[in-house]
VEXKOL-633253 format. One record per residue (C-alpha): x, y, z; residue number from 1. Coordinates in Angstrom, 1 decimal. Example, Ala and Ser with C-alpha at 12.3 -4.5 7.8 and 13.67 -1.06 7.14 Angstrom:
! residues 2
<atom xx="12.3" yy="-4.5" zz="7.8" num="1"/>
<atom xx="13.7" yy="-1.1" zz="7.1" num="2"/>
END
This chain:
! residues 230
<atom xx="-32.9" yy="-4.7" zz="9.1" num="1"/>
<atom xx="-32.6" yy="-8.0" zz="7.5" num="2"/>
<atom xx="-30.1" yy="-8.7" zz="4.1" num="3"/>
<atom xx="-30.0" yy="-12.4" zz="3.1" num="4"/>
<atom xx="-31.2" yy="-13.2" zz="6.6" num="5"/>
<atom xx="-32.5" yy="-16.8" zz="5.3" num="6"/>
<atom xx="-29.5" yy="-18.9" zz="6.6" num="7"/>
<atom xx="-31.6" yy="-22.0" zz="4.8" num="8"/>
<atom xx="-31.0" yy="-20.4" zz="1.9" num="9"/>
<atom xx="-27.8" yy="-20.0" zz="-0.3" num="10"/>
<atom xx="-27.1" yy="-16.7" zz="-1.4" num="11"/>
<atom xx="-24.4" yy="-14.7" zz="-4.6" num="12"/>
<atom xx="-23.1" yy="-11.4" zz="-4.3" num="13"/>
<atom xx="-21.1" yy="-10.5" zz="-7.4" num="14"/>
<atom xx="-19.2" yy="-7.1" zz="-7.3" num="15"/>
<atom xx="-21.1" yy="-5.6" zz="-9.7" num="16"/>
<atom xx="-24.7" yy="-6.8" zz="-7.7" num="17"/>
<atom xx="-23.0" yy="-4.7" zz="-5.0" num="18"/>
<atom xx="-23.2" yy="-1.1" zz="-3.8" num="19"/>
<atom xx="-21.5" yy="0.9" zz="-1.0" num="20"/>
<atom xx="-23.5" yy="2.9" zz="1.5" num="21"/>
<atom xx="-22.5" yy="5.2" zz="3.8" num="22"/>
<atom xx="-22.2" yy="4.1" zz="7.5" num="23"/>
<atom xx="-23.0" yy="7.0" zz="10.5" num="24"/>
<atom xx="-19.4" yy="7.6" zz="10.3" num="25"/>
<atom xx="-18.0" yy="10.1" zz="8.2" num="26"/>
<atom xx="-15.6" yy="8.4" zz="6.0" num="27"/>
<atom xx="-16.8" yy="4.6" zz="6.3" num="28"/>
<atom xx="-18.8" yy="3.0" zz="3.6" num="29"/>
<atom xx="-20.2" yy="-0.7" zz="3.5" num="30"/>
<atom xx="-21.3" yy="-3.5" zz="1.2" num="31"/>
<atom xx="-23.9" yy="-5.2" zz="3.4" num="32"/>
<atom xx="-23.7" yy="-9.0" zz="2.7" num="33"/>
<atom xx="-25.9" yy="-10.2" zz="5.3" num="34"/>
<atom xx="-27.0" yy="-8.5" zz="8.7" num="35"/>
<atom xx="-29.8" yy="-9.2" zz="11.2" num="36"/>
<atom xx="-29.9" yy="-6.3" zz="13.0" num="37"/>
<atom xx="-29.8" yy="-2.6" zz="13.3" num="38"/>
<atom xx="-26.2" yy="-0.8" zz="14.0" num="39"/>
<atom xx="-25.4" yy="-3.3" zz="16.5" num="40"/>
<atom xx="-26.2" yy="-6.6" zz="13.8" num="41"/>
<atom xx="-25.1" yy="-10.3" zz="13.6" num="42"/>
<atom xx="-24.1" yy="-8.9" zz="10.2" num="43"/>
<atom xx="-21.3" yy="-9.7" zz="7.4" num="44"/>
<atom xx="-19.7" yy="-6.5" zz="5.3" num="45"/>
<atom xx="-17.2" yy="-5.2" zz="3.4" num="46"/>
<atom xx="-16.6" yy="-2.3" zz="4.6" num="47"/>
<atom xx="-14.3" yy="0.7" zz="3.0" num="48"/>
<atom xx="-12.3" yy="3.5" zz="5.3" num="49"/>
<atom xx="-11.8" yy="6.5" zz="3.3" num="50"/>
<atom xx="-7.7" yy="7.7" zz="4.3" num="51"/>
<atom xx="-8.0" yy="9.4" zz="7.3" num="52"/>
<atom xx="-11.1" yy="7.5" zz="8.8" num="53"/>
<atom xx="-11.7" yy="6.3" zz="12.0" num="54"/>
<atom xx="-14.2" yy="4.3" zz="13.9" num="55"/>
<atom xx="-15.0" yy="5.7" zz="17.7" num="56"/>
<atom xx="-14.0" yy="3.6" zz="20.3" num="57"/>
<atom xx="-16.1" yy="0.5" zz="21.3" num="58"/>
<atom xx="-16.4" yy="-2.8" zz="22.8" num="59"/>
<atom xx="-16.9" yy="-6.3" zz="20.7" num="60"/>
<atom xx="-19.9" yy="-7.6" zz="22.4" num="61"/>
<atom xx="-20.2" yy="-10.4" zz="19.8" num="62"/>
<atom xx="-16.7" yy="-10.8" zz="18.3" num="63"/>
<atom xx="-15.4" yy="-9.6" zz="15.2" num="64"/>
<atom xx="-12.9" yy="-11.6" zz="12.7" num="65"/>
<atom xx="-12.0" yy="-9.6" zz="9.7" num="66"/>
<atom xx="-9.5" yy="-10.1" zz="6.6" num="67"/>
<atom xx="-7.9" yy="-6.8" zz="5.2" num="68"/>
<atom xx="-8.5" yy="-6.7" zz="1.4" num="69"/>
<atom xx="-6.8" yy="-3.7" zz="0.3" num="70"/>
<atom xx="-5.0" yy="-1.3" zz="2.3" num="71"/>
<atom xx="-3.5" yy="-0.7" zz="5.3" num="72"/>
<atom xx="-5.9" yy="-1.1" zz="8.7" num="73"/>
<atom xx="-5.1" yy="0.0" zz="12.0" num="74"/>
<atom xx="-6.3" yy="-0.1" zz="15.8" num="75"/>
<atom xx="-4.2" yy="1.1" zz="18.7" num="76"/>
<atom xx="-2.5" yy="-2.8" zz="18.6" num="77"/>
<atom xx="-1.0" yy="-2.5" zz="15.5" num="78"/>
<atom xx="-0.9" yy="-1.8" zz="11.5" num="79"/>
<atom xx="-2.7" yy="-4.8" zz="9.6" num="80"/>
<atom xx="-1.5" yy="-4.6" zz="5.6" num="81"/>
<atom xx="-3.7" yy="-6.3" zz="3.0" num="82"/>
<atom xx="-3.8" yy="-10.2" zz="3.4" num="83"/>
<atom xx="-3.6" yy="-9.9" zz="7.5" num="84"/>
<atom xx="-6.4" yy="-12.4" zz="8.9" num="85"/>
<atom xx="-7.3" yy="-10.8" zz="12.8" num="86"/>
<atom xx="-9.3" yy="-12.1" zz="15.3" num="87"/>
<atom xx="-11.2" yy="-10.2" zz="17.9" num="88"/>
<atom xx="-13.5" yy="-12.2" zz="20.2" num="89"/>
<atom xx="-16.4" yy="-11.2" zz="22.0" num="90"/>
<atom xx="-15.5" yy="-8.2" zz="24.6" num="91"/>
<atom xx="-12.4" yy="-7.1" zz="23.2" num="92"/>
<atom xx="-12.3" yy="-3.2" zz="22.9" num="93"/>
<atom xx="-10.4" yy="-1.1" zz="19.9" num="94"/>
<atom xx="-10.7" yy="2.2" zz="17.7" num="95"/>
<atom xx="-10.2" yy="0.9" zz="14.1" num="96"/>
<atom xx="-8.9" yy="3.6" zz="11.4" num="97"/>
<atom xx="-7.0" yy="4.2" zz="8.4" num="98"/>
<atom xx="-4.0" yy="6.5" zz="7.5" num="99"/>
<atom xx="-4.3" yy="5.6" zz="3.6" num="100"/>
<atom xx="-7.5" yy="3.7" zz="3.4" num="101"/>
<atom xx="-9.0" yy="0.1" zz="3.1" num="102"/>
<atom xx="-11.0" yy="-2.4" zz="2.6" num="103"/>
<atom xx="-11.9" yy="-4.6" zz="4.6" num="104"/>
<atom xx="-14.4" yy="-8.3" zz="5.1" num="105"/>
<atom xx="-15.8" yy="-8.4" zz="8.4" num="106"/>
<atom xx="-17.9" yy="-10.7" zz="10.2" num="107"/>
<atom xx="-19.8" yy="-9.4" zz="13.3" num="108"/>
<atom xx="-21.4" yy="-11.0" zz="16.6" num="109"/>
<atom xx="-20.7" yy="-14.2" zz="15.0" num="110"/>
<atom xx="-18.3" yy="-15.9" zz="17.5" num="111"/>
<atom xx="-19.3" yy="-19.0" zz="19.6" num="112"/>
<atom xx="-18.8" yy="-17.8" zz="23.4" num="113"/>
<atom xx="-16.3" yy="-19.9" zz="23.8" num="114"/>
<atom xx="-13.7" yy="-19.3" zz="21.4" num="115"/>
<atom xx="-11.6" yy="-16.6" zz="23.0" num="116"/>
<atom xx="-8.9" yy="-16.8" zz="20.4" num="117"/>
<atom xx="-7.6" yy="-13.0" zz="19.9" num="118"/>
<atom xx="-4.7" yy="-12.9" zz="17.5" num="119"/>
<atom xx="-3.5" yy="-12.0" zz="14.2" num="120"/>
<atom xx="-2.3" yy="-13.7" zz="11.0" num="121"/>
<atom xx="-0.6" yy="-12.5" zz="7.9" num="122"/>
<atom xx="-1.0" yy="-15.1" zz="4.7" num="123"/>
<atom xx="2.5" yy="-14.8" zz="3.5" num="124"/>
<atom xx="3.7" yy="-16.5" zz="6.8" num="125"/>
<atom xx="1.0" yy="-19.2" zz="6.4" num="126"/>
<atom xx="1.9" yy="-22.8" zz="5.4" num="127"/>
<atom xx="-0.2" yy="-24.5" zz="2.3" num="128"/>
<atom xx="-1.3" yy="-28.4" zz="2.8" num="129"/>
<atom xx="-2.7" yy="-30.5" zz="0.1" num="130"/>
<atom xx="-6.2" yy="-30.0" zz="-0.9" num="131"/>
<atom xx="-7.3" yy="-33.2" zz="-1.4" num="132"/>
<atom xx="-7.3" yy="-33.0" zz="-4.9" num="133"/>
<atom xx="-4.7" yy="-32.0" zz="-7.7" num="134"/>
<atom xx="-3.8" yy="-28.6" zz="-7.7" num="135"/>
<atom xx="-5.9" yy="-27.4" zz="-4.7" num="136"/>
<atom xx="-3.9" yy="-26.2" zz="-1.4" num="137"/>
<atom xx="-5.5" yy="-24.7" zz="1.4" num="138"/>
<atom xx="-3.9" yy="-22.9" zz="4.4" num="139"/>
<atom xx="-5.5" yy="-23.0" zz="8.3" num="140"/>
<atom xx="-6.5" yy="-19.1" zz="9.7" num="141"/>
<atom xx="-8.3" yy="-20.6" zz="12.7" num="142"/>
<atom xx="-10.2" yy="-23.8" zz="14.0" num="143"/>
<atom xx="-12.6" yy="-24.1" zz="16.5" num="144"/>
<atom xx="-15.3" yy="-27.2" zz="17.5" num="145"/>
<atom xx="-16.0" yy="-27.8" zz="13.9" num="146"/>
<atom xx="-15.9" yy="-23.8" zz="12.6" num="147"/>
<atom xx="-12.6" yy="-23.7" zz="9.9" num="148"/>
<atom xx="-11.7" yy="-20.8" zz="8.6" num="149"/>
<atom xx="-8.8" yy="-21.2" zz="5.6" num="150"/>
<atom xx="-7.4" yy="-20.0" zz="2.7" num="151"/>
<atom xx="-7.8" yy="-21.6" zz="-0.4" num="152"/>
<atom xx="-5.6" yy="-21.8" zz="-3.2" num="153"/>
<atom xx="-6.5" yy="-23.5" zz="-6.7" num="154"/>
<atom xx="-4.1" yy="-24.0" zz="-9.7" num="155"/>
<atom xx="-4.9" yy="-22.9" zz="-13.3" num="156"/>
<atom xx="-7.1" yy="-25.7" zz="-14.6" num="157"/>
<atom xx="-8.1" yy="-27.8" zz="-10.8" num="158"/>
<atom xx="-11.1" yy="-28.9" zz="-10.0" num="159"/>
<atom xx="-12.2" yy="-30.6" zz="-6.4" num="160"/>
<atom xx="-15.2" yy="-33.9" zz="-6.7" num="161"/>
<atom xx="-18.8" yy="-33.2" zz="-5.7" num="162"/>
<atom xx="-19.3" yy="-32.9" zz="-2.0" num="163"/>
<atom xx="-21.1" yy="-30.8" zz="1.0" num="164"/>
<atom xx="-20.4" yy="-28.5" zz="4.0" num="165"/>
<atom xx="-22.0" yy="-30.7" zz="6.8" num="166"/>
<atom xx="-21.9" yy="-27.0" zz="8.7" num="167"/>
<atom xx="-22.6" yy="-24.8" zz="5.6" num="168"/>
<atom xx="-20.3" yy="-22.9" zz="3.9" num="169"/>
<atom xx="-19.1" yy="-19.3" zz="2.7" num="170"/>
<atom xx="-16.7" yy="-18.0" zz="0.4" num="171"/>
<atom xx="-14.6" yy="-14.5" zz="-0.8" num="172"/>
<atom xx="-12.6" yy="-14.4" zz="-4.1" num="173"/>
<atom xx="-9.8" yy="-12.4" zz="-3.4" num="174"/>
<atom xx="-7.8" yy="-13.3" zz="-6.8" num="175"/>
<atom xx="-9.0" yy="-15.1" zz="-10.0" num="176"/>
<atom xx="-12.3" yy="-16.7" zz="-10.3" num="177"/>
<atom xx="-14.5" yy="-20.4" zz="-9.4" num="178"/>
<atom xx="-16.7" yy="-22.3" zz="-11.1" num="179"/>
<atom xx="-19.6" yy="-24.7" zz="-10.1" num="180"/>
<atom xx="-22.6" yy="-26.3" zz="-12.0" num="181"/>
<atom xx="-24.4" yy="-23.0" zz="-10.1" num="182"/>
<atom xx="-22.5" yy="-20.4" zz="-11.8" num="183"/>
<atom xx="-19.2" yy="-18.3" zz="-12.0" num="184"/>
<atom xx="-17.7" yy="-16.4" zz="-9.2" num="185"/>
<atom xx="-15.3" yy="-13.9" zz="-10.2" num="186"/>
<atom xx="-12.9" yy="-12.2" zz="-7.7" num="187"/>
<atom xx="-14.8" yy="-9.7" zz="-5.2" num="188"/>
<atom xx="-17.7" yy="-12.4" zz="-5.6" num="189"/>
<atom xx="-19.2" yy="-13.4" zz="-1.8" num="190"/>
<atom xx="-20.8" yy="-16.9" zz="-1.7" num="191"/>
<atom xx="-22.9" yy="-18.6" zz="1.4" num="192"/>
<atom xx="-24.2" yy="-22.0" zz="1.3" num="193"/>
<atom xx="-26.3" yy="-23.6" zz="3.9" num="194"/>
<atom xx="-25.9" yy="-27.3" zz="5.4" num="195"/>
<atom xx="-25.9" yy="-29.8" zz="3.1" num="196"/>
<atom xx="-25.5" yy="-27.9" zz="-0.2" num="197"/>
<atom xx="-23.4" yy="-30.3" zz="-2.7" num="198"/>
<atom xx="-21.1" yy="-28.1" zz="-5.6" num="199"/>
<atom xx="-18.5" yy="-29.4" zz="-7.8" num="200"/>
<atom xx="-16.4" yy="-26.7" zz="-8.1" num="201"/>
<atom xx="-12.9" yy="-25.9" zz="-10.5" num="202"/>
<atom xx="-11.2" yy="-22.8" zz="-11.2" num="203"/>
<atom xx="-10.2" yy="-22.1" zz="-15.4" num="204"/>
<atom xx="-7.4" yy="-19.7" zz="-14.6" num="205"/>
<atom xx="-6.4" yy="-20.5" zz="-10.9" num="206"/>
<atom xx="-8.0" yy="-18.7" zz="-7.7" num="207"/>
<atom xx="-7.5" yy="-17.6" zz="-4.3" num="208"/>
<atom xx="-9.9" yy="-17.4" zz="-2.0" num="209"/>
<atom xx="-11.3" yy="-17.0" zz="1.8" num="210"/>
<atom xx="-13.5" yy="-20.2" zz="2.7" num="211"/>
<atom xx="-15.1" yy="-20.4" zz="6.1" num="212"/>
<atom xx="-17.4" yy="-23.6" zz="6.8" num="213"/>
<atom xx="-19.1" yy="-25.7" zz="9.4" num="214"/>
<atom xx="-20.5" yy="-22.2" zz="10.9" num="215"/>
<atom xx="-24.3" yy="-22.2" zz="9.7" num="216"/>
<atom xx="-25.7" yy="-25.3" zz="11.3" num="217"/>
<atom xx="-28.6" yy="-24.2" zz="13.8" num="218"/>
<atom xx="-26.9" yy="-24.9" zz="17.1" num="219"/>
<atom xx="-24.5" yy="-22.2" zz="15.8" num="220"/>
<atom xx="-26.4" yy="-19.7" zz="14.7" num="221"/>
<atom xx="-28.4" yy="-19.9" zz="18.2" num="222"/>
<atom xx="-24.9" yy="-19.2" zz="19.8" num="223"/>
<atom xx="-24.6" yy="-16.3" zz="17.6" num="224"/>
<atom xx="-28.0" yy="-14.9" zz="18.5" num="225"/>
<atom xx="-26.9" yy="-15.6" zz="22.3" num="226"/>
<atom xx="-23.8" yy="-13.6" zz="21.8" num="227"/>
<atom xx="-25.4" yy="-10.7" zz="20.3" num="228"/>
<atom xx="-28.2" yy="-10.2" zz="22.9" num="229"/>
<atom xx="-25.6" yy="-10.2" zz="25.3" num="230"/>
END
């Protein structure tokens, strides 16, 4: 299976250009943003427990990062609420579920072999640096050779100048909406870029959002594919 497998490519997925489907699991839907692969894919998904639904036990062989969107998420290490960043590199073992339900954005066999960071992060505990530009703030999730994952927080009216993601770039509204010269992203919307792409983005009425970048240059993605036939 391949879903915006063109990594040279940039790519928009607007909530409404988006449709669940059901996953072999009773219970577990999924918005399939990008995958190369079958049921064990280099994929990225947002992916919906019904309240009561569980995933069976199984091993990370490429890593998994996820951000809870709505709901509570569980595994046997703990209850994640809704704005909890986690961490799962490659190898780790867990059996996901949901008492109430959730949603959550997950990234799959994605993780350079050596970044073994395995934690968790809730956003309310995170601490906001300047933006580089009037009224933008971002906030670090995680860091590794050149790979940033943040949170992004623009003010009502802020804009950033015209520039580029040397390493590509991808992007989740979680609250309010972004503008570039290619179009408007309101919240739900999912965004990739590829090396290189230049935007000049602002936000009308303010906006929150997931950003990871520097993740899509070839030597990456070759990592990625290393990962996952392992």
């Amino acid at each position: 299976m391949r879903i915006n497998a063109d990594f040279d490519q940039p790519v928009v997925m607007r909530p409404e250009e988006m449709k669940w489907v059901l996953s072999p699991l009773p219970g577990v839907e999924r918005k399939m943003l990008d995958r190369v692969g079958e049921e064990v894919a280099r994929a990225t998904s947002l992916v919906r427990y019904a309240p009561g639904s569980f995933f069976d036990p199984h091993v990370h062989g490429g890593g998994e990062e996820f951000l809870v969107i709505e709901g509570v998420f569980s595994d046997e290490h703990g209850d994640f609420p809704a704005g909890t960043y986690v961490r799962n590199p490659i190898g780790t073992r867990h059996k996901p579920h949901s008492r109430d339900g959730c949603i959550i954005l997950v990234k799959l066999h994605q993780f350079d072999p050596a970044d073994t960071a395995h934690f968790s992060v809730h956003m309310d505990d995170l601490d906001f640096e300047d933006g580089g530009a009037p009224g933008v703030e971002f906030a670090w999730l995680h860091d590794f050779e050149g790979e940033s994952v943040k949170i992004v927080r623009w003010a009502a009216g802020s804009s950033y100048p015209l520039h580029s993601h040397d390493g590509g770039s991808e992007t989740f509204i979680l609250q309010g909406s972004l503008t570039d010269e290619h179009g408007h992203y309101p919240a739900g919307s999912w965004e990739r870029t590829p090396p290189g792409w230049c935007h000049q983005p602002y936000s009308e009425k303010g906006c929150l959002a997931w950003v990871k970048t520097g993740h899509l240059t070839p030597g990456k993605l070759g990592k990625y594919a290393q990962a996952a036939a392992g």
